[in-house]
N, C-alpha and C positions, 0 to 999 in steps of 0.2 A: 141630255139630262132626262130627256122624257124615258130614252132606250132604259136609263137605269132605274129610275122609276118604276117601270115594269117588271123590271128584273126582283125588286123588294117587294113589290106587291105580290108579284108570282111567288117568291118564297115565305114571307108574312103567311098567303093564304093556307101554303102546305100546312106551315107551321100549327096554323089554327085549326087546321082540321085534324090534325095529332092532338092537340090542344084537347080538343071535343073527343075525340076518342077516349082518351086517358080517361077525362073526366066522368064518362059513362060510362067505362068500366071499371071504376073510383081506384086506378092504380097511379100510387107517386110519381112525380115528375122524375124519368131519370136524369136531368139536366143538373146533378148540384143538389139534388132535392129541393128545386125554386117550386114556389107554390104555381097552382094555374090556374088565371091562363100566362104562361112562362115569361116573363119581363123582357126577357129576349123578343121572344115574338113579337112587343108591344112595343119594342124601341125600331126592328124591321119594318111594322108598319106605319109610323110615326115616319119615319124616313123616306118613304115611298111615297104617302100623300105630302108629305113637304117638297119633294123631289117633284112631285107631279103639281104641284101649284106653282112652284117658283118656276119648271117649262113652261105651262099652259100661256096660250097666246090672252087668254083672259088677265093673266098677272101682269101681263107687257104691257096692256095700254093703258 
């Protein structure tokens, strides 16, 4: 669980840093035209700290 966990945090991060870009160079989202920062992104990293709490040896005991 943790391995995947990583894996959505590692792409969440990409995501947001396209995020940040678009955003500073004020061009629309080409995802669907979703506004940013992209809902996508936001449900990836939602999933990766959930993923990463419900591994962590902290949630276990």
């Amino acid at each position: 669980m943790l391995t995947a966990s990583k894996v959505f945090l590692i792409i969440a991060g990409l995501l947001l840093m396209l995020d940040a870009v678009l955003m500073a160079t004020h061009t629309p989202n080409p995802l669907f035209g979703w506004p940013l920062p992209c809902p996508l992104t936001l449900v990836v990293l939602r999933v990766g700290v959930l993923l990463f709490a419900l591994g962590s040896r902290a949630f276990k005991k």
